[in-house]
Structures are given as C-alpha cells and as structure tokens.
BAFI-239338 format. One line per field, with one value per residue (C-alpha): x, y, z; residue in one letter; residue number from 1. Coordinates in Angstrom, 1 decimal. Layout:
N
px = c(X;...)
py = c(Y;...)
pz = c(Z;...)
r = c(a;...)
k = c(NUM;...)
***
This chain:
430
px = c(125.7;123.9;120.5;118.7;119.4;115.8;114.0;111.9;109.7;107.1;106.7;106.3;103.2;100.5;97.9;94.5;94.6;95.4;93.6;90.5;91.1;91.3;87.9;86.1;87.9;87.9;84.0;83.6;86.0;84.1;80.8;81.8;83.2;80.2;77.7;79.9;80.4;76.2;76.0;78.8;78.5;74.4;74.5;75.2;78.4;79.5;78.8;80.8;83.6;83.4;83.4;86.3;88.4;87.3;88.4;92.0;92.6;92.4;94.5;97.0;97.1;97.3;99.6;102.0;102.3;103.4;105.7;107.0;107.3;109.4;112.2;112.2;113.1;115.7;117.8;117.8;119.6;122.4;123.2;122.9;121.1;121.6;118.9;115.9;116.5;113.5;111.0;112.1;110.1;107.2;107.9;108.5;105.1;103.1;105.4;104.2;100.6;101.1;99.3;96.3;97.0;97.4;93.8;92.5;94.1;91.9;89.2;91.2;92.8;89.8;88.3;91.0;90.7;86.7;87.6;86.2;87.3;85.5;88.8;91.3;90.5;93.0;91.3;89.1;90.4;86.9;84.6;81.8;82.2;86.1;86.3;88.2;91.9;92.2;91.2;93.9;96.3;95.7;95.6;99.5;100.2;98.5;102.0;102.3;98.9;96.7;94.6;96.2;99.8;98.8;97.5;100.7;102.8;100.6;101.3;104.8;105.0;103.0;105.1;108.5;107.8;105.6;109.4;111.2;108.8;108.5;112.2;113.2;110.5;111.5;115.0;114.9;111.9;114.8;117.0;114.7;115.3;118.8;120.4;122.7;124.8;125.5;121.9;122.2;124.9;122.7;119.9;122.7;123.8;120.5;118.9;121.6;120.6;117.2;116.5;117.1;114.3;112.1;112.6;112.0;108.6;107.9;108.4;106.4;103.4;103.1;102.8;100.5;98.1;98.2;99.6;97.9;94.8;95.4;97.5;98.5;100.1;103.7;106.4;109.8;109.7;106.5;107.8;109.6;107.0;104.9;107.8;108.8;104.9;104.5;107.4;106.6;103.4;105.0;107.4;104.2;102.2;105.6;105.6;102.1;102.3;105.5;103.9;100.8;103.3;105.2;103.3;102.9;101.1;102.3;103.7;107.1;107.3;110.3;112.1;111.2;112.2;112.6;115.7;113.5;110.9;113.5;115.1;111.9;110.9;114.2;113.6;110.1;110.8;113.5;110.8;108.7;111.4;112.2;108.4;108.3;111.3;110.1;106.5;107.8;110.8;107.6;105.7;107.9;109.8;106.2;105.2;108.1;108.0;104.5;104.1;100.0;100.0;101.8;100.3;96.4;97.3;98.0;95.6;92.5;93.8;94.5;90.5;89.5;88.7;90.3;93.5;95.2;98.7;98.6;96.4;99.1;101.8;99.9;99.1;100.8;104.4;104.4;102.6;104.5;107.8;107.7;105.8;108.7;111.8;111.9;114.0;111.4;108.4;110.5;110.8;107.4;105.6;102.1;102.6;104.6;101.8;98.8;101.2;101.9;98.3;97.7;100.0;98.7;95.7;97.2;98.7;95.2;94.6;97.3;96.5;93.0;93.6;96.1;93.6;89.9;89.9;90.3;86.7;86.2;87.6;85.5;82.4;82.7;83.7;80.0;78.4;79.8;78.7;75.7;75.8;75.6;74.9;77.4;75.2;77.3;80.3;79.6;78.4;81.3;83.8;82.3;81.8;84.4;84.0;80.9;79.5;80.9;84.7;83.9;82.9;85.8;88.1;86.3;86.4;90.1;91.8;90.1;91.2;94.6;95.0;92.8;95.7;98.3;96.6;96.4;100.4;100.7;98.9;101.2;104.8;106.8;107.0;110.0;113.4;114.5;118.3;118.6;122.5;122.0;119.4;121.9;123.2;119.1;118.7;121.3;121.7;121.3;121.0;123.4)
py = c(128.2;126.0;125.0;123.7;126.8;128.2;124.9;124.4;121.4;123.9;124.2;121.1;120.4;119.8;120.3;120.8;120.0;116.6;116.6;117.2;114.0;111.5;112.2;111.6;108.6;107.0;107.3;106.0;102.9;102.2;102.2;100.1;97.8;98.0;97.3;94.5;92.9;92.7;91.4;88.3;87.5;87.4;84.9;81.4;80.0;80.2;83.8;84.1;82.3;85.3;87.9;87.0;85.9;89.3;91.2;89.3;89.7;93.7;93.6;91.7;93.9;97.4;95.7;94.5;98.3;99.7;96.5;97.9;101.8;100.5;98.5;101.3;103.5;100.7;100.6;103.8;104.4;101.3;102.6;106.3;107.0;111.1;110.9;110.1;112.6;114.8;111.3;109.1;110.9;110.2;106.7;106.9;108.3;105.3;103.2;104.7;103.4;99.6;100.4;100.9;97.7;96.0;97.0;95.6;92.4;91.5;90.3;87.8;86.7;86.5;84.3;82.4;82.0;81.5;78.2;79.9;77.3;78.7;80.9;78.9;75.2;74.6;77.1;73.8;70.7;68.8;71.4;69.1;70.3;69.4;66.3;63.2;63.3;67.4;66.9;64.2;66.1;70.0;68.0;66.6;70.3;71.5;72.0;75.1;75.9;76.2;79.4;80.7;80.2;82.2;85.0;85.1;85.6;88.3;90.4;89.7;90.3;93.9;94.9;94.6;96.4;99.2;99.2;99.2;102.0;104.6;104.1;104.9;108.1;109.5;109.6;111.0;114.0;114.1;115.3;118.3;119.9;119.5;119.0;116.3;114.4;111.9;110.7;109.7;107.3;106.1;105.3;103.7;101.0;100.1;99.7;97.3;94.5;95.5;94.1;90.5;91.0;92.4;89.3;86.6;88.4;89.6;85.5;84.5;86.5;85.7;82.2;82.4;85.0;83.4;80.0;79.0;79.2;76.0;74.1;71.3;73.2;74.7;76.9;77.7;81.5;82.1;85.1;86.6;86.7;88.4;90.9;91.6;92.5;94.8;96.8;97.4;98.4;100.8;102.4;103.2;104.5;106.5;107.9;108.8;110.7;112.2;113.5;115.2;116.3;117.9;119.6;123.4;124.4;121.0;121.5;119.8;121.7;122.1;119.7;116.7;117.0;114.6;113.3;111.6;110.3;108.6;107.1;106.3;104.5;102.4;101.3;100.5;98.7;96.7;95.1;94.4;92.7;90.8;90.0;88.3;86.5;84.8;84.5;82.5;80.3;79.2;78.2;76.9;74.3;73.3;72.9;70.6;68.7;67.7;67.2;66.8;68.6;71.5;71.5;72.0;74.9;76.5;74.2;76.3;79.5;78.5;77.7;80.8;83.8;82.9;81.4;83.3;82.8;83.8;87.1;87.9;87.8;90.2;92.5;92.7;92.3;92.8;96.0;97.7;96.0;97.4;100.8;101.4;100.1;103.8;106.5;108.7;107.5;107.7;111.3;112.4;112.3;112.5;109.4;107.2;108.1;106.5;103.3;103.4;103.5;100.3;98.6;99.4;97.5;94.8;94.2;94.0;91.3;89.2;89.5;88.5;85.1;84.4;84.5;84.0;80.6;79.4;80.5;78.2;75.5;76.1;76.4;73.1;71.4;72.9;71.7;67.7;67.8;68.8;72.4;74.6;74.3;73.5;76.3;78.7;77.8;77.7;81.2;82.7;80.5;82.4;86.1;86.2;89.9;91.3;93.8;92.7;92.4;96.0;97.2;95.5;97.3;100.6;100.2;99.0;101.2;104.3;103.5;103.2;106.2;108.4;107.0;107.9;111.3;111.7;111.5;113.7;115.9;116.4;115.6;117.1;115.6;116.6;115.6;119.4;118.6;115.8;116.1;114.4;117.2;119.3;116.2;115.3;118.9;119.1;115.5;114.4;111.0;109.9)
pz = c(113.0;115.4;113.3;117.1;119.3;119.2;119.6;122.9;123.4;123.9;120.0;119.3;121.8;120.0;122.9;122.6;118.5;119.2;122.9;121.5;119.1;122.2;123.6;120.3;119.2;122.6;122.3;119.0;119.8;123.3;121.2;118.5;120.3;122.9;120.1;118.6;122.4;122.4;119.0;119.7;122.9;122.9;120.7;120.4;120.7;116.7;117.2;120.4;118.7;115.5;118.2;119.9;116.7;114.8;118.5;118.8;115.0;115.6;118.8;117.5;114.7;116.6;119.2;116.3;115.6;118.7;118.6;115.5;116.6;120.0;118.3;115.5;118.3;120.0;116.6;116.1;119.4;119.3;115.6;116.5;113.2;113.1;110.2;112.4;115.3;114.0;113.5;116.5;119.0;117.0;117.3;121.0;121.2;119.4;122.0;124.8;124.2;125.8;129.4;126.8;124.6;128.0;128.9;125.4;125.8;129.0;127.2;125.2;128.8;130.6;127.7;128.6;132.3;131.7;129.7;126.3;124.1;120.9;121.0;122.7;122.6;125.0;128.0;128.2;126.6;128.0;125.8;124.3;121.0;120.5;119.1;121.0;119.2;119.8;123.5;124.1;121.6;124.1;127.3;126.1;126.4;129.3;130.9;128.7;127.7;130.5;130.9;134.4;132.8;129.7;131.9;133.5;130.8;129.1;132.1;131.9;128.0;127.9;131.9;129.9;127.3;129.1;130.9;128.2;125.9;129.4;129.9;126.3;126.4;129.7;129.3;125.1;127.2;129.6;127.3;126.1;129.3;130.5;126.8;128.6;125.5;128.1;128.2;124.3;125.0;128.1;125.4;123.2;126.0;127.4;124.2;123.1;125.7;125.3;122.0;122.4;125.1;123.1;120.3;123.0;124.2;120.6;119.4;122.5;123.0;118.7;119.7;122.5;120.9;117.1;117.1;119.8;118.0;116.5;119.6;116.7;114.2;114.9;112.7;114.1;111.9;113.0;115.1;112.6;110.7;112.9;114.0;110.4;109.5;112.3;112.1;107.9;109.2;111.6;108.8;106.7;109.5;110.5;106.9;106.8;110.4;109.1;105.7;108.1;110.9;108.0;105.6;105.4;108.2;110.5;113.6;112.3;108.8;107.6;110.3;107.8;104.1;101.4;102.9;106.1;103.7;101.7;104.3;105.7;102.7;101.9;105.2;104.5;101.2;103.5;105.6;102.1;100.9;104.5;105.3;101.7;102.2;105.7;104.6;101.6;103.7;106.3;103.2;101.1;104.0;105.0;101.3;100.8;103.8;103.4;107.2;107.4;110.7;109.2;105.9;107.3;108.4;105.0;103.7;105.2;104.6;100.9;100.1;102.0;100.4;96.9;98.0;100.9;100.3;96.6;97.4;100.1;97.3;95.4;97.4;100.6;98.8;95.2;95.0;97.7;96.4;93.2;94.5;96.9;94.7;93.2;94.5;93.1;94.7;97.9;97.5;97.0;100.5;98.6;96.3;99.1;101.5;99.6;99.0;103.1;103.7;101.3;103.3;106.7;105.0;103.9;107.4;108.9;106.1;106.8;110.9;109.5;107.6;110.6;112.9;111.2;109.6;113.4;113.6;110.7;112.3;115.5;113.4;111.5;115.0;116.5;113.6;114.0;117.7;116.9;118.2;114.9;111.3;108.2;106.6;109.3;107.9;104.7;104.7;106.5;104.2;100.9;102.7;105.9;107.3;108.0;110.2;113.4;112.0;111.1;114.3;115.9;113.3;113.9;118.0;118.8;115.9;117.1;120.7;119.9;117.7;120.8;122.2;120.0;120.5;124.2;124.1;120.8;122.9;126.4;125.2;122.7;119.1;118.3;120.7;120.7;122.3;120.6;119.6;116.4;115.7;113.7;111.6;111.0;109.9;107.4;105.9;102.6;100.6;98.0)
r = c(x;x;x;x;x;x;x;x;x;x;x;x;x;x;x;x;x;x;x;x;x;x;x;x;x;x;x;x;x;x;x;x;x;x;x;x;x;x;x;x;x;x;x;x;x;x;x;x;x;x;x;x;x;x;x;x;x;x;x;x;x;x;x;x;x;x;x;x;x;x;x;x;x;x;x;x;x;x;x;x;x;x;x;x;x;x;x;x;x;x;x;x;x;x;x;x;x;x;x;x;x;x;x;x;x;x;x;x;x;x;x;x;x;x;x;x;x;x;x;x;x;x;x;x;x;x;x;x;x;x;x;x;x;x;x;x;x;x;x;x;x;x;x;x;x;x;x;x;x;x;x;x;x;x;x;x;x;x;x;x;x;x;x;x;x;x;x;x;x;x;x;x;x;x;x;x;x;x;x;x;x;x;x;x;x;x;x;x;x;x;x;x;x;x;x;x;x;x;x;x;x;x;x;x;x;x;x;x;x;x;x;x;x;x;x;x;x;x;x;x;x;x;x;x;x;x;x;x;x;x;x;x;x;x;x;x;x;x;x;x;x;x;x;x;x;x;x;x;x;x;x;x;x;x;x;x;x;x;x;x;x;x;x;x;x;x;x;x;x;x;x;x;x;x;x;x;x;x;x;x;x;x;x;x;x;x;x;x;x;x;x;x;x;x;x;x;x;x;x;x;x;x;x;x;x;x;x;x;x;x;x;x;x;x;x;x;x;x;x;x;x;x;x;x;x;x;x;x;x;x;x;x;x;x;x;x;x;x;x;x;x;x;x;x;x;x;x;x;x;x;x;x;x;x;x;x;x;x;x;x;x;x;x;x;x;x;x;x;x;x;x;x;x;x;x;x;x;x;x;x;x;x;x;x;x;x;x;x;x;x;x;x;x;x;x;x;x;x;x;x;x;x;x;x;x;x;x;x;x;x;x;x;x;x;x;x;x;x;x;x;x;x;x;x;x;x;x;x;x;x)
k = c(1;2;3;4;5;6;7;8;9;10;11;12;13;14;15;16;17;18;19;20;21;22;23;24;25;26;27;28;29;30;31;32;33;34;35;36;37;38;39;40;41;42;43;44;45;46;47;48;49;50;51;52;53;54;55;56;57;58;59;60;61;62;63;64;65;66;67;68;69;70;71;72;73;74;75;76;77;78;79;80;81;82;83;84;85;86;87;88;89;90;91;92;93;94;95;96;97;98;99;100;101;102;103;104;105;106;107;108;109;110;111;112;113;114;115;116;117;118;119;120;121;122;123;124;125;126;127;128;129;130;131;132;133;134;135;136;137;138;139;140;141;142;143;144;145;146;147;148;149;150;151;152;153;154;155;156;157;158;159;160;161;162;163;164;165;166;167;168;169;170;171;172;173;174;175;176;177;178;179;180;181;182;183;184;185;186;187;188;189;190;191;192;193;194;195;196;197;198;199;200;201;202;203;204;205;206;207;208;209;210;211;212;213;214;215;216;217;218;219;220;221;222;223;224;225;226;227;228;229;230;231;232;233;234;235;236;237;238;239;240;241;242;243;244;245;246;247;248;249;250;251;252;253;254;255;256;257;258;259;260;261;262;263;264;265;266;267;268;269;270;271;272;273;274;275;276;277;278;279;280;281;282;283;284;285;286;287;288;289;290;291;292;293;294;295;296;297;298;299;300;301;302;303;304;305;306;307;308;309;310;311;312;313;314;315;316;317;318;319;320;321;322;323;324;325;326;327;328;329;330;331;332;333;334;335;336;337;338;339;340;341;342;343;344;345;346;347;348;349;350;351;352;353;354;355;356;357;358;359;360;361;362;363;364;365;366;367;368;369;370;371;372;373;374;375;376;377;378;379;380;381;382;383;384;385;386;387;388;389;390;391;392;393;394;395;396;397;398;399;400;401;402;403;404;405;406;407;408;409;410;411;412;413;414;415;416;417;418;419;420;421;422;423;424;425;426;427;428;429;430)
***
C-alpha cells in the first residue's frame, strides 16, 4: 500500500495560523530593538559599546541556528537519511531565513565601516581610548582586519549560503509538484561539495564576528566550536518545533512518532557529547600551553559571572548529557522538549560570555584614558545582563522566529513526494 498517495502540499500549509504570527513578532522585535537602539546609542561610549556587544551576542546566536538547520538539511541529503523525510522540510524552512539575518547583521557592519572601535577595536586602531601596544598590535593586522574588507566578506558569507539554503528549498518544493525521484539524487550531489563550503564560511564569519573581538587572542578550533554549538541548538529547536507540529491537533500529527524524536534526540545528545569534547580540547591545549596571549582570554571569562568555563560544564553539557543518554527520555516528546528548551538557553549563554566580557575589556580601557569610570566595570562585572541585553534578546529572537513564520506560513511543511516518505512513515529504531 502506498502510505504518501493522498499527500498534497496543500495540507501541510499552515497559512494564516502561522501568517498572523509574523506581523506581531515582527512588531515586538522592531520595538524592542528600537527602544534598546535609543537606550545604547544615546549614551556615552561604555553604553554604546553594551549595546552593540549585547546586539552581536543575539545575532550570532540566531544566526548560529539557521547555520545549524542548513547543514542539518545538507547531511541529510548526501546520507539519504529516509528517517527525516517528514522533519527535513522543517529545517529547510528555518534555512531559508538568511536574507533576514543578512539585514540584522548591517548594524554590526556599519559599526564597522563607521570606525566604532568600542566593538571592533580594529575598525579604528587610532581610537583614543585603546592603549599604545593594542594600536601597534591591530594596525600589524590591518591587511585582514580593516572595516571595508570585513564588509566584504559578510556579504559573501550570508550570499553563499542564501544560495545554498534557496537552492536546497526550491528544488525539495520542487519535488512536491512533479514527484520527480531524479531531483533527490540532484539534492544528494550538490549537497556533497556544498558542505566543505559551508565549513570554510561557517569557520570564517566565527572568526570575524567573535574572535575578532579581541584581535590578539587566536584558537585554531574556534570554528568548530561555534559550528558544533549551533547545530545542538538547531536539533533542540527541531525537537521542540517537531513535538508542537506533531501533537494531536498539529498540522503534522501522526507523520512524526517516537521513532523521529528518538532519532532526533541521539542526534542531539551527539552534538552534547561533540560540543564538550571541542569546548574542553580548546581549553585544555591553552591551559597547558600557558601562552599569556591565549590564556587572557579564558582568564576574563573565568572571573565573570562565577567562573564561566566551569558554569558551561554544568549546564550547557552535563545536564543535557546525562538528560539525553536515555532511550526513554528520547521517546517521550514532552520530557525531551523541556530539556531541548534548556539547551536553547544555554546556547544563548555560551554566545553571551563569548562575546560580553569584550565590553569588559572596552570598559576598563575607557576608564584608563580617562573616558569612563572603574565603577562601570565593576558593576557590569558582578551583574552582566540587564535591561538592554533583554531587549536585544526579545527584539532579534522575535524577528527571526516572525521569520521562521512568514515561511511556515507560504510553503509546505511537510516534503509530500519526498520518495523517502514511505521509509520515514514506517521506520523503526532498534
């Protein structure tokens, strides 16, 4: 019995019930982030500099995401996973959101080009505040890091992989009309080459964005790091969209069972286990090596906020580890989703301390030239997030998911003619 021979994309539209999402998170996100753009940038320049750290520590978080959802959605083409047939489209969906994360990012680029330094102390190496050895230390590096440059390359990072994500989502819609097999094994080839792409931009835009912060300090894993962190934080948002798609009364009920969940949260626990294990080579080969300009950079994340590195081990990999080790807890949506949902905010923690202490930094070098207080820093050292990190939170996360919506809303959630549908329908775990 063919299991797919009544599907139609048309069933799986969710129209105006997600369409009338986009208009109200869109307007919440633009005000938030309106009201936290008056509150930063009206102030001095310590306040500038928390704006604009609090704004790229969001970006880089939602950005990481849709990261995550478009290489989910690569692998699962070159291995030809029949299992995620009735979730991949879901993942194509998130993808599809980079001409809207390309529009975020032009504040952080046009800080750039302006010579903010309280962000990038390299957009203006002859800042008065920067002190006399980091001046001569960026303007070594200018070759690389110089503000037009930068600008150049975040075009070309977010125009691949809007290429990449509108390819992968045209050709899988494709396929809901004309049923064509061949167009699977078109998605199979091209995504094969366009992986080791998406890990050179990946690794790239993660050291312009975040280790650029710091022009001094330099890690060879750093973009594994970041990639491995974004796509866990992918698999739990996939898990928790998947558990609401699904339930009774969902628009994909009974086209996601346990079987998808568990598969969903082995791979899931994978990128626990892989984050912990690259989050723990980077510290450990810098512990040992004792290298001063590679140890300061741990060294202000480990006196911030009570230790950030041992915090991270708690709760960004042990709970989830031993949370997700269960086949049980696998298997029961409701249980898996609250532990997904932890993990989303643990992500945004970890995007936090890689970013914030920069600020830090910035606010102890206004102080020395005489352009702020020590009291500034103190303060933000002992109580780091405040009102204007929340706003930030509030205003790019809601204009992502309106996002998210908006294509929920015109495309098909579910790749009807997928011919892996049948095998996704009908598997089961050992």
């Amino acid at each position: 019995m063919n299991l797919t021979a009544d599907l139609t994309a048309d069933k799986f539209t969710l129209g105006d019930r997600a369409g009338s999402w986009v208009s109200k998170l869109g307007v919440i996100g633009l005000v938030a982030l309106a009201i936290a753009a008056g509150l930063g940038l009206a102030g001095d320049a310590g306040q500038q500099s928390r704006f604009l750290h609090a704004y790229l520590t969001v970006f880089m978080y939602v950005t990481s995401i849709a990261l995550g959802a478009l290489l989910f959605v690569l692998l699962m083409n070159v291995t030809s996973a029949g299992w995620s047939a009735t979730v991949r489209r879901i993942a194509e969906l998130v993808a599809s959101t980079f001409p809207v994360l390309f529009v975020l990012s032009l504040p952080i680029v046009a800080a750039a080009l302006m010579g903010q330094a309280t962000l990038f102390p390299w957009a203006n190496p002859h800042a008065d505040f920067l002190p006399s050895a980091v001046a001569h230390m960026i303007e070594t590096k200018t070759a690389y890091l110089n503000p037009v440059f930068f600008a150049g390359r975040i075009v070309f990072y977010f125009a691949t992989w809007t290429v990449i994500a509108g390819w992968a989502k045209r050709t899988s819609v494709a396929q809901d009309t004309s049923g064509d097999p061949l167009l699977t094994n078109r998605l199979k080839k091209l995504s094969a080459p366009a992986i080791p792409v998406m890990a050179l931009t990946l690794t790239f835009f993660a050291l312009d964005m975040l280790m650029a912060l710091d022009p001094a300090w330099y890690s060879t894993i750093f973009g594994v790091y970041y990639f491995a962190g974004g796509f866990g934080a992918f698999m739990a948002l996939l898990a928790i969209l998947s558990k609401k798609l699904g339930d009774e009364g969902g628009i994909l009920h009974g086209m996601i069972r346990d079987e998808h969940y568990h598969d969903i949260g082995k791979l899931t626990f994978a990128f626990v286990m892989f984050w912990g294990y690259i989050a723990f080579s980077q510290y450990i080969l810098i512990w040992y090596a004792n290298i001063p300009e590679e140890t300061v950079w741990y060294k202000e994340r480990e006196g911030l906020f009570w230790g950030h590195v041992g915090v991270l081990f708690l709760v960004k990999f042990l709970v989830p580890f031993l949370g997700l080790m269960s086949r049980h807890m696998k298997r029961v949506p409701a249980r898996m989703v609250i532990l997904c949902a932890w993990m989303l905010l643990m992500h945004l923690y970890d995007m936090f301390f890689l970013v914030m202490p920069s600020h830090l930094t910035t606010l102890e070098y206004l102080a020395a030239a005489g352009q702020g207080s020590h009291e500034a820093a103190e303060s933000f050292a002992h109580f780091p997030f405040g009102v204007l990190e929340a706003l930030c939170v509030i205003g790019v996360v809601s204009i992502f998911a309106a996002a998210i919506a908006r294509a929920f809303s015109t495309t098909s959630i579910l790749a009807v003619r997928d011919p892996r549908m049948s095998e996704a329908m009908t598997f089961h775990n050992p």
